[in-house]
C-alpha positions in Angstrom: 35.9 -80.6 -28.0 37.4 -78.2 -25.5 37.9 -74.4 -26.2 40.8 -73.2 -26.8 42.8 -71.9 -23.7 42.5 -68.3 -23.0 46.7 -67.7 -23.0 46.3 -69.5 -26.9 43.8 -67.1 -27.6 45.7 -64.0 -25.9 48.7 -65.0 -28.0 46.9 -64.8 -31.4 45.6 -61.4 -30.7 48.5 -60.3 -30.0 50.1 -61.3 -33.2 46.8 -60.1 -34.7 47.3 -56.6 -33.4 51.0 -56.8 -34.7 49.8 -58.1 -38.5 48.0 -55.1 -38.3 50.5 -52.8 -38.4 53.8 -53.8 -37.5 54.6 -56.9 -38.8 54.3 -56.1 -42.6 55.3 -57.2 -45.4 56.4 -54.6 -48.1 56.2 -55.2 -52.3 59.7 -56.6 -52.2 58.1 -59.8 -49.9 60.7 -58.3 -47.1 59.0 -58.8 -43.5 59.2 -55.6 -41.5 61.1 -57.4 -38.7 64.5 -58.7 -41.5 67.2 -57.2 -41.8 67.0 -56.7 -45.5 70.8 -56.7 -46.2 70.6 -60.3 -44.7 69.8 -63.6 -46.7 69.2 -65.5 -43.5 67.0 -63.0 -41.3 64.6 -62.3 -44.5 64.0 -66.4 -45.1 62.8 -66.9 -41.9 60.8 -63.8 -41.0 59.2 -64.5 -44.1 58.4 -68.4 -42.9 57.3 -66.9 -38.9 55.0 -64.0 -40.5 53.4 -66.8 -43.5 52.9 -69.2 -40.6 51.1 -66.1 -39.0 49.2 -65.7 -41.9 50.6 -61.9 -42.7 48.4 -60.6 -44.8 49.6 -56.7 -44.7 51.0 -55.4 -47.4 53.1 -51.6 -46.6 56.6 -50.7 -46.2 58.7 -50.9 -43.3 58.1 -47.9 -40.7 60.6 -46.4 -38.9 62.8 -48.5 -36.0 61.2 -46.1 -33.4 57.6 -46.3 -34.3 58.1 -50.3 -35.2 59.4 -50.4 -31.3 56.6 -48.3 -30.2 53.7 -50.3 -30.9 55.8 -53.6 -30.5 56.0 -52.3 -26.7 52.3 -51.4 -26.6 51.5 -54.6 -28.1 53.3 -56.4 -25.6 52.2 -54.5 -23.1 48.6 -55.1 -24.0 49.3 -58.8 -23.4 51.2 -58.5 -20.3 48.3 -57.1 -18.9 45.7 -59.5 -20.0 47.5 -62.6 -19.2 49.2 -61.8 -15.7 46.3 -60.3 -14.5 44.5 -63.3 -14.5 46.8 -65.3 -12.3 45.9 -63.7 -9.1 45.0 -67.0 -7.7 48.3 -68.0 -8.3 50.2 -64.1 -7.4 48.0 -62.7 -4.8 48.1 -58.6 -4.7 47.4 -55.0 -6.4 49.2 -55.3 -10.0 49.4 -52.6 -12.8 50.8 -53.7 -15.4 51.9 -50.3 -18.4 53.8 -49.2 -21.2 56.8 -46.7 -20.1 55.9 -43.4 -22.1 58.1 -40.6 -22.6 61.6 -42.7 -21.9 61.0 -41.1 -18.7 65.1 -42.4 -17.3 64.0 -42.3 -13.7 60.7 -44.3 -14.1 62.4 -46.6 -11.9 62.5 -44.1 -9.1 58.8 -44.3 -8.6 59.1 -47.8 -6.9 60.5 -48.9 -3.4 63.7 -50.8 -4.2 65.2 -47.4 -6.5 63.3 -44.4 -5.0 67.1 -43.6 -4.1 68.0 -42.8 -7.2 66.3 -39.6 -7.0 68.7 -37.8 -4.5 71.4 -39.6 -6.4 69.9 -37.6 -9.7 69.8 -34.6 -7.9 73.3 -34.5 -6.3 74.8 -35.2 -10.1 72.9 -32.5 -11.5 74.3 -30.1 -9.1 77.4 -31.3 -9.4 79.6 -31.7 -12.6 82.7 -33.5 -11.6 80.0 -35.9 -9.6 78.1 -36.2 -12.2 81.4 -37.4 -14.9 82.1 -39.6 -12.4 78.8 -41.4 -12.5 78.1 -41.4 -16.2 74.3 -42.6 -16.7 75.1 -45.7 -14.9 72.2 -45.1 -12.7 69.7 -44.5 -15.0 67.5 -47.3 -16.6 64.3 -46.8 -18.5 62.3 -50.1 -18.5 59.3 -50.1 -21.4 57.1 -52.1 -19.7 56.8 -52.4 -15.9 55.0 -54.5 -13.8 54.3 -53.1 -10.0 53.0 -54.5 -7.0 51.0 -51.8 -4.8 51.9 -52.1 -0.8 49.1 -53.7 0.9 46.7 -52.3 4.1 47.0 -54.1 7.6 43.6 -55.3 6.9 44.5 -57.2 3.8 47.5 -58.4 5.7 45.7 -59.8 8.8 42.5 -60.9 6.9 42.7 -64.3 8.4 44.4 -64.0 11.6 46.1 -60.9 13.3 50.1 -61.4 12.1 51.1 -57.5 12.3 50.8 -54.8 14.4 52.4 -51.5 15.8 55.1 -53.7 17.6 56.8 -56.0 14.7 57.4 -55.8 10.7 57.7 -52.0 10.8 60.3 -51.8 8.1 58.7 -54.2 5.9 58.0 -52.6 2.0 55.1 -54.6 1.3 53.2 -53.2 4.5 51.6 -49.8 3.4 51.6 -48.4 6.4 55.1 -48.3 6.5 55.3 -45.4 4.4 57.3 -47.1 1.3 56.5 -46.7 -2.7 55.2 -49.0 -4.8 57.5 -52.5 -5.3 58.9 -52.9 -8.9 57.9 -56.5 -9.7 59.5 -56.8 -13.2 60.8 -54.6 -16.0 60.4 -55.9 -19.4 62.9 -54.6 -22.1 61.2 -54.9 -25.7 63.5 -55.0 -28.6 61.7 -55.1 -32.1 65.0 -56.8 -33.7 68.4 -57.1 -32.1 71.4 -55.9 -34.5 75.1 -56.4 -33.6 75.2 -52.9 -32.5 72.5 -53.0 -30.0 72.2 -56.1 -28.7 74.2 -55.2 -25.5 71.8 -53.0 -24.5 69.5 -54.8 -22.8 72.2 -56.3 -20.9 73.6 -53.2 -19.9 70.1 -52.2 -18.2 69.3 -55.7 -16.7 73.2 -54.9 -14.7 71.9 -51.4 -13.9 69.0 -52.9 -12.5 70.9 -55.6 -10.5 73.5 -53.2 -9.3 71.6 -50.1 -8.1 68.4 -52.0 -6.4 67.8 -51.7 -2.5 66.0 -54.8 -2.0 64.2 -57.5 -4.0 65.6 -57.9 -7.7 62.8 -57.3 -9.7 62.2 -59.8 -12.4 64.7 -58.8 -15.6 63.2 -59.7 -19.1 63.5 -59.5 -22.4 60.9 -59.8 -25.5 62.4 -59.7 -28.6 60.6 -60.4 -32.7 64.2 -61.0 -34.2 64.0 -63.8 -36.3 68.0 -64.7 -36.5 69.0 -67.1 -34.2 72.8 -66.3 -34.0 71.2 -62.8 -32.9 68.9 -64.1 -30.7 72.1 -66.0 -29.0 73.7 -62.5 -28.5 71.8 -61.4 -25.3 69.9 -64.8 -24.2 72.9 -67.3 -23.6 74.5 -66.4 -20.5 73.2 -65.9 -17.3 73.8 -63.2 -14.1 71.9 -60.3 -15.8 68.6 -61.3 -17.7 66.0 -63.9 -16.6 65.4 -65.2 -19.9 64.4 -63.5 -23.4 61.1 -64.5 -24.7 60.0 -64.9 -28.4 57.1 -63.2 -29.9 56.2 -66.3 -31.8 58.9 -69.1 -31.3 56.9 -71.8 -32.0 56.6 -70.1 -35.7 60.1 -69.3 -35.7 61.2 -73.3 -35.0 58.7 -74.8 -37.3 60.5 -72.1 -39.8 63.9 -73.4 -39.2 63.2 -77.0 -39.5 61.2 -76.2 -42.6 64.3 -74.6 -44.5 66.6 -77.2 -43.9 68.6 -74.9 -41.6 70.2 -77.3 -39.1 72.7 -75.2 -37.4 70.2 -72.4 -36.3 67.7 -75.2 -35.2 70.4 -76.7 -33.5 70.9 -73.0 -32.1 67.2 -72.5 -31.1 67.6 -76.1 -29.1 70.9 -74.9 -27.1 68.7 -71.5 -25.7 65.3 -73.1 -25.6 67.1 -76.5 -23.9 69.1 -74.1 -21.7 66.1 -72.1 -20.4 67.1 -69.3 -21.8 64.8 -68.4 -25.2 61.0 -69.4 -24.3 57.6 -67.9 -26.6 55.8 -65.3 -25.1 53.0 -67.1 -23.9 55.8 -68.5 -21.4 56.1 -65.0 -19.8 52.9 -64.6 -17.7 53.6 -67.8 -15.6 57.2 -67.0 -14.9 55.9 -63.6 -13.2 53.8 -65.4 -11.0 56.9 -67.1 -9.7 
């Protein structure tokens, strides 16, 4: 018998790290990720966090620190999975939790290092600065970055640059230029009605504000409604695609509770390619 693959094994620590504080069930039987004022959202969190085998008993923490370690979690996985494909994604990676909601993160890597004077001439400037609103400004919570890369990484097997050609390129580090954004990851515990444009509205600040290469644009989400799901991952133009934290769980839950028209929901975003599980996400970076 085979072991099990290492991406299987990645996705149940990562659910293991989030039974362990996060994804909780309190006295009532309400799973920390429901909305409990919904019939719906608490039947099926319930199903995803019993196929998970929750086993935590505590009362739902506050939406910010819930968030927090949902992004570290996620972060944490990130890391271990993508960083293993560098057979497949040549290159220097880091792959890290945004701390501090640092709004000009982004300005750290090549394709929006601009937004820095742009910053500074709206601070200095009030009627500029009206005019822009926050537009500009987009805090990603996890990003993934490609460093620039040295001549002799470049021309390891045969001599393709030198002082005469590619001196504008952003990958080539002696060019001068930052660090390339390769993705920023948006993680949303649970998506309610008025918050689930939000993550659109930063994957279009992304798009618009970029000089060069659009980095990839995702989403991972633990919401267990469907029609909420729907909200930010049909459509295209802005997001890649949202990714489930456990959307093999949350299928098997629908089908188990008889609920055709959100299973029928599930198979118009997962059909669609736009709603895939988690352990999806690694591969699609390496595109």
């Amino acid at each position: 018998m085979n072991p099990p693959a290492n991406f299987f094994e990645a996705r149940t620590a990562f659910h293991a790290a989030l039974l362990k504080s996060t994804l909780t069930t309190n006295a009532a039987g309400v799973v920390s990720n429901a909305d409990s004022s919904n019939r719906t959202s608490k039947s099926i969190a319930k199903g995803i966090a019993d196929l998970l085998k929750a086993e935590t008993i505590g009362e739902r923490i506050a939406g910010q620190t819930s968030g927090n370690q949902f992004e570290s979690c996620c972060a944490d996985f990130v890391h271990e999975t993508f960083l293993k494909l560098r057979h497949l994604r040549p290159g220097s990676w880091d792959v890290h939790q945004v701390s501090g909601r640092n709004r000009l993160e982004i300005a750290r890597y090549e394709q929006y290092a601009h937004l820095v004077a742009l910053d500074r001439a709206a601070k200095a400037d009030a009627e500029l600065a009206a005019a822009l609103g926050s537009d500009y400004t987009i805090t990603p919570d996890i990003v993934v970055v490609r460093d620039t890369e040295d001549d002799a990484v470049i021309n390891a097997n045969e001599l393709l640059v030198d002082d005469n050609v590619t001196t504008l390129a952003s990958l080539r580090k002696k060019n001068g230029g930052l660090p390339l954004l390769h993705a920023s990851i948006s993680c949303k515990w649970t998506i309610r009605s008025d918050r689930a444009q939000n993550a659109r509205s930063e994957a279009l600040n992304l798009v618009r504000n970029r000089k060069g290469r659009l980095p990839h644009v995702m989403v991972v989400t633990a919401e267990p409604t469907p029609s909420r799901l729907a909200s930010i991952a049909l459509g295209t133009g802005d997001i890649d695609c949202v990714y489930h934290f456990a959307l093999y769980e949350l299928q098997a839950t629908v089908k188990m509770l008889g609920m055709d028209d959100a299973a029928d929901m599930l198979a118009i975003m997962v059909e669609g390619k736009r709603l895939k599980d988690i352990s999806d996400l690694p591969l699609d970076l390496a595109v």
